[in-house]
C-alpha positions as CSV (number, residue, x, y, z in Angstrom):
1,X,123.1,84.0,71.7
2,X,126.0,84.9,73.7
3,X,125.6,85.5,77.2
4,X,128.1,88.4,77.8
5,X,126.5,91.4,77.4
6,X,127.7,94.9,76.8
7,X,128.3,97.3,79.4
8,X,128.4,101.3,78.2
9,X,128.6,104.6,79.9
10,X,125.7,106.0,78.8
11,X,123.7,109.5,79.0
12,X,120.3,110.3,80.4
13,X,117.7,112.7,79.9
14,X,114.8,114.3,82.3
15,X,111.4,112.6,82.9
16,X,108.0,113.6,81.9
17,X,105.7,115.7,83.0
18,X,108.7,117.6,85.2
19,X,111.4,119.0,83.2
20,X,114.4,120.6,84.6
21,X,116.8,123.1,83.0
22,X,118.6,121.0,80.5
23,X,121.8,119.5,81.9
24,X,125.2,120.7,80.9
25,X,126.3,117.1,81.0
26,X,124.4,116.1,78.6
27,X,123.3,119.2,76.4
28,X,122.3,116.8,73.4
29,X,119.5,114.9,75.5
30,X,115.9,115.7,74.9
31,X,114.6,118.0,77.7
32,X,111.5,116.3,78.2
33,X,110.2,113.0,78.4
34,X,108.1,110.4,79.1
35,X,107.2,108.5,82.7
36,X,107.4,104.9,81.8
37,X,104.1,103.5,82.4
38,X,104.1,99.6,83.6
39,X,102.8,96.2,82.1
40,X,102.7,93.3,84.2
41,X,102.0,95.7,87.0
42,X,98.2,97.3,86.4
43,X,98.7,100.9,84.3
44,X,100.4,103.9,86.3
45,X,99.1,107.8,85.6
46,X,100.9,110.3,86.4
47,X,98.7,113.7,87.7
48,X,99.3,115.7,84.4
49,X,97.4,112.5,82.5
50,X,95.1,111.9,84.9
51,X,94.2,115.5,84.8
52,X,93.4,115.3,80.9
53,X,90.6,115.4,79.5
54,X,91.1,111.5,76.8
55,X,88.7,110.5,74.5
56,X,88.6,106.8,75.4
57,X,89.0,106.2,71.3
58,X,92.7,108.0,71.8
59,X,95.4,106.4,73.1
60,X,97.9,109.2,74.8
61,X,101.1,108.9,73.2
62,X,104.2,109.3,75.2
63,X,108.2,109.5,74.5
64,X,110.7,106.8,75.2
65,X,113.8,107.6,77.2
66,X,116.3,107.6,80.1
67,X,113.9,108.3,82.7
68,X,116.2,110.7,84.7
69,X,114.1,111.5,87.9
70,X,114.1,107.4,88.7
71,X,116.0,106.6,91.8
72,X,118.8,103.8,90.3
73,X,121.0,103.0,92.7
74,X,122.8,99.7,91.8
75,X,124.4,99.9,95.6
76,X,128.4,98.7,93.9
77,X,131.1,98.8,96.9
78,X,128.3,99.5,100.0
79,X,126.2,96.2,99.7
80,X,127.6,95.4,103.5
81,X,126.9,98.3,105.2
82,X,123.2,98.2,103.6
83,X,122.9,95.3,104.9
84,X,124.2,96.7,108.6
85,X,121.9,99.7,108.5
86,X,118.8,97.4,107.3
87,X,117.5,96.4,111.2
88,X,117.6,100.2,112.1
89,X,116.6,101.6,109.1
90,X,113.5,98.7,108.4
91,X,112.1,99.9,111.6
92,X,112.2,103.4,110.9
93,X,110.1,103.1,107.6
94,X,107.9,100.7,108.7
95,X,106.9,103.3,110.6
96,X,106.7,106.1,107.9
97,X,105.1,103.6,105.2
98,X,102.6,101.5,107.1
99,X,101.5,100.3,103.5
100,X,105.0,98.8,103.0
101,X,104.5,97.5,106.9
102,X,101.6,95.6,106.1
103,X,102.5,94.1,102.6
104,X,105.6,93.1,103.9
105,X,103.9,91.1,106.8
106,X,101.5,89.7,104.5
107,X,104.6,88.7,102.3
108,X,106.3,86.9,105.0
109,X,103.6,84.8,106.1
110,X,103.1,83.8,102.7
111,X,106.6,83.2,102.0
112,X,107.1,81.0,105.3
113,X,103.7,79.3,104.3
114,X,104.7,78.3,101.1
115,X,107.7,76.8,102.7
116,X,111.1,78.3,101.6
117,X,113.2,76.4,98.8
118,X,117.1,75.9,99.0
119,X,118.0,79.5,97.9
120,X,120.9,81.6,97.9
121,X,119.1,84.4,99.1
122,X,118.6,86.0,103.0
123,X,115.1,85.5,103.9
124,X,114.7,89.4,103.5
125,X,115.3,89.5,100.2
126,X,113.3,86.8,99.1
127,X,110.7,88.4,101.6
128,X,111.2,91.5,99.8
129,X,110.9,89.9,96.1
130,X,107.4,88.5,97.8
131,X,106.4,91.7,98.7
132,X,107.4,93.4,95.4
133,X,104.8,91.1,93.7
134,X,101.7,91.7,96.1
135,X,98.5,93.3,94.2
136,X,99.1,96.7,96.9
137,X,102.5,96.9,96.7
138,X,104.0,97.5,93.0
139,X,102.0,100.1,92.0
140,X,103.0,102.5,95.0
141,X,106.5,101.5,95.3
142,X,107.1,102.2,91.3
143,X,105.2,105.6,91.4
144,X,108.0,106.8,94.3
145,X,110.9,105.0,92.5
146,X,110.4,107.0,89.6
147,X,110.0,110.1,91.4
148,X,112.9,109.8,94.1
149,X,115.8,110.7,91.8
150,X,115.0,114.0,91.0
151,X,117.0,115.5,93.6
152,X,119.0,113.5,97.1
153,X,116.9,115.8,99.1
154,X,113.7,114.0,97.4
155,X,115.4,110.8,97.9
156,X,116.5,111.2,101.3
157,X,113.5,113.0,102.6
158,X,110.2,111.8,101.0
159,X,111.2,108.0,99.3
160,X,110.2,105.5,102.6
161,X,111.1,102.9,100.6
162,X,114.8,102.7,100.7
163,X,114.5,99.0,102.3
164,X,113.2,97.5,99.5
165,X,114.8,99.3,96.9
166,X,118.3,98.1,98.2
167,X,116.7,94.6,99.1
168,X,115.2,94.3,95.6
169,X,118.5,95.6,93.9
170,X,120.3,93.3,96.4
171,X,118.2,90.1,95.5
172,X,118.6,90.2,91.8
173,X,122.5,91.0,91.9
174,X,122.7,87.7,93.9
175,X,120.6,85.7,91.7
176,X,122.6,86.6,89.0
177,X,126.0,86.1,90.2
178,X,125.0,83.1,91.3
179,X,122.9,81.7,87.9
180,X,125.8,83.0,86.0
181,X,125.8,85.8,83.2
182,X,122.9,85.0,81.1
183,X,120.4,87.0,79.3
184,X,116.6,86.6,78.6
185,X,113.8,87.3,75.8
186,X,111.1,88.9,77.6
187,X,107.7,90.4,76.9
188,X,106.0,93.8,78.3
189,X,102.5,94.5,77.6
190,X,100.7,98.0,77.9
191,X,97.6,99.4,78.4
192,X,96.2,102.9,77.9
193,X,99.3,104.5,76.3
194,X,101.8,104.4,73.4
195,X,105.2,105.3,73.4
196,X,107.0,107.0,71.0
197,X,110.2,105.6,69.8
198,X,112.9,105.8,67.9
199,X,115.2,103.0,65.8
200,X,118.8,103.6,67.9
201,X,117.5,105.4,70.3
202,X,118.9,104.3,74.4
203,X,115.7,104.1,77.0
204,X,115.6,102.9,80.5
205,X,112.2,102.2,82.1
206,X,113.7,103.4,85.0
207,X,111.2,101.0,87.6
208,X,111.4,97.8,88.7
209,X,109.9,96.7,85.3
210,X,107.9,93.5,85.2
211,X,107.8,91.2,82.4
212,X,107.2,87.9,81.6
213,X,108.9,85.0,79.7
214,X,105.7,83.8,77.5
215,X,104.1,86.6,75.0
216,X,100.6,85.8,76.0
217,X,100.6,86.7,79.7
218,X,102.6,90.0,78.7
219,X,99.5,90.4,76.8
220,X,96.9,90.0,79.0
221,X,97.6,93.1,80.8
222,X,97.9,94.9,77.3
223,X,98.1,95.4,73.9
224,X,98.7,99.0,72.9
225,X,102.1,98.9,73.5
226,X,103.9,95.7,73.5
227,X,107.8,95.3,74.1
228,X,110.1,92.5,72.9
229,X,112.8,93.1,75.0
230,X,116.2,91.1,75.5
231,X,117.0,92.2,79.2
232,X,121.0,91.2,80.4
233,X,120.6,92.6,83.6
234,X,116.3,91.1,84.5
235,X,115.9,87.6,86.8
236,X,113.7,85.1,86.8
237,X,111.6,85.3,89.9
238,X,109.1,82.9,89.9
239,X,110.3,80.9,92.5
240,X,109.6,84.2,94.9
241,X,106.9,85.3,93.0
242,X,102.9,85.7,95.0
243,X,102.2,84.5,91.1
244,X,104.7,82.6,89.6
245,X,102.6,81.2,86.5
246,X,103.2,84.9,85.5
247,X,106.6,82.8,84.6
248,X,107.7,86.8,85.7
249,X,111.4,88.0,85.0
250,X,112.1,91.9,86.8
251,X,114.0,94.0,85.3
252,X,116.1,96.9,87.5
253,X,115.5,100.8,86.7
254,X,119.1,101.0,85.9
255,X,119.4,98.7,82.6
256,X,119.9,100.4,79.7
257,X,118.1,99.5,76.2
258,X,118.8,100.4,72.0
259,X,115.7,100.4,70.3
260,X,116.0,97.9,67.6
261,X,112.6,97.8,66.1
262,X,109.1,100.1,66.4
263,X,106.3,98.6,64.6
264,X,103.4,100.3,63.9
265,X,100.2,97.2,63.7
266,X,96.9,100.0,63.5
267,X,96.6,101.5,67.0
268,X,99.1,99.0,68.4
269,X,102.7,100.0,68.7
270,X,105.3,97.2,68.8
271,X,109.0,98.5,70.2
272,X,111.5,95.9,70.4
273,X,114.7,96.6,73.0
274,X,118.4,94.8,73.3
275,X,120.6,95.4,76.2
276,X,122.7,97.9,76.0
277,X,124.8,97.7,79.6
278,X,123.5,100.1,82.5
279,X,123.5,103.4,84.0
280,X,123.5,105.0,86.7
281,X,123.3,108.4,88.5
282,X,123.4,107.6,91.8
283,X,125.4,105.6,93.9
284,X,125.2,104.3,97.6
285,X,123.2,107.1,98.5
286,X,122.0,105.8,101.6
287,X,125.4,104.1,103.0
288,X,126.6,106.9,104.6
289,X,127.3,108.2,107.8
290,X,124.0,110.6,107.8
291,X,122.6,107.5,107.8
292,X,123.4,105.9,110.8
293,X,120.3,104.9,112.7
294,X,120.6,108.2,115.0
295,X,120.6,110.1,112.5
296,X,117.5,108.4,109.9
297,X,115.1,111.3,108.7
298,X,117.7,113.7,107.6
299,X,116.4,115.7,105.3
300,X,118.9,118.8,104.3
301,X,118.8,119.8,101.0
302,X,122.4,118.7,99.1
303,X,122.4,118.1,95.1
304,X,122.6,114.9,93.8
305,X,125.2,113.2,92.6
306,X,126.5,112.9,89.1
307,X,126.3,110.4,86.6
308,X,128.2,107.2,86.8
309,X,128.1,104.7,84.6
310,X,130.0,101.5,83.6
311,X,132.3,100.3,81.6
């Protein structure tokens, strides 16, 4: 397989269970759809399915698409003055998010303790891939990622996780350029839902998706939906991993998928996904001047940006 990979502008569509007025942009997208739920991570409800009423002997079925409301900043053209507001801005949430306070001190210690490898990355973002990977940590961060890009005021106001989203985003951009282009056959198992999918459809997961390298670990953490996925844009990160025999390759929110294959195997859904380029609706969001340390908590209410996507 070659390891170029295509880039496309792409469209997106809104995220189940909220569903805005359809966008003029993209008048031909579904209005509503699904909240990608995760694998490797343990399974994420949203409040409308938590607040159902399932017969444990019916798996919810859910659509497959663009996951609109996730926050995907890829950070192109403002990776240095990220990196100049991180100090100030670190700080700040650590004191919003004591969750992401603590996790990331637990990551640290761990990281230091294992003894850091020769690595092109700062010790913040390996810290950060560290922290990703703790048991407390994915779950919460994911649930806000997906949330955060409903609106900039959302984003700006409520998301106190803005460090490790760029650190994250940050990490696997420099793994990549440094490993070279290259693209990997990955596996994504789920439990407790099944998505509904189409042949030639384009999807995001639109979280920091984890997946794993060998078909039976993606399986241990389920079955009922199980994803083949050829990801162009997902790392490797075992060598940052808290558990690196998950062999674990992460995947950013803003990689874009065509649905190749769905298989139907009795209640089991199969859905295999190539790479498709990346999208994104936002971009450097938080590199601005509003953003200056003085000025961190701003919270008026502007609309978000359109979408941008590659080429």
């Amino acid at each position: 397989m070659s390891p170029q990979c295509p880039i496309h502008v792409l469209p997106c569509s809104s995220v189940f269970p909220l569903c805005p007025p359809v966008s003029s942009q993209f008048p031909s997208v579904p209005h509503c759809s699904w909240w990608p739920l995760p694998s490797l991570d343990p399974l994420v409800w949203t409040p409308a399915l938590l607040a159902m009423t399932v017969d444990p002997a019916v798996i919810p079925e859910v659509p497959l698409d663009m996951a609109l409301d996730s926050f995907d900043d890829q950070y192109r053209g403002c990776r240095h003055t990220m990196t100049d507001l991180l100090p100030a801005l670190k700080h700040f949430e650590f004191q919003k998010n004591p969750l992401f306070a603590q996790v990331w001190g637990e990551a640290a210690e761990k990281w230091w303790r294992r003894g850091p490898p020769v690595t092109p990355l700062s010790s913040d973002q390996a810290i950060a891939l560290m922290t990703y990977t703790m048991k407390d940590m994915y779950k919460a961060f994911n649930d806000a990622v997906q949330e955060a890009g409903r609106s900039r005021q959302e984003y700006r106001g409520d998301f106190h996780f803005k460090v490790l989203h760029f650190l994250l985003t940050d990490a696997l951009a420099t793994l990549r350029d440094t490993r070279g282009p290259r693209c990997h056959h990955v596996f994504r198992g789920v439990r407790g839902v099944r998505f509904q999918a189409q042949p030639g459809d384009t999807v995001r997961f639109g979280r920091f998706a984890s997946t794993s390298l060998r078909r039976e670990i993606a399986q241990q953490f389920g079955t009922d939906t199980v994803f083949q996925v050829q990801t162009c844009q997902g790392v490797d990160i075992r060598q940052f991993s808290s558990n690196p025999s998950e062999e674990e390759v992460l995947i950013p929110p803003f990689e874009t998928f065509r649905i190749t294959s769905v298989t139907q195997k009795g209640d089991r859904a199969q859905i295999q996904l190539r790479s498709a380029g990346t999208f994104s609706k936002y971009s450097c969001e938080t590199g601005t001047q509003e953003w200056r340390p003085a000025n961190l908590g701003g919270d008026r209410e502007t609309p978000a940006r359109g979408g941008q996507g590659q080429g």
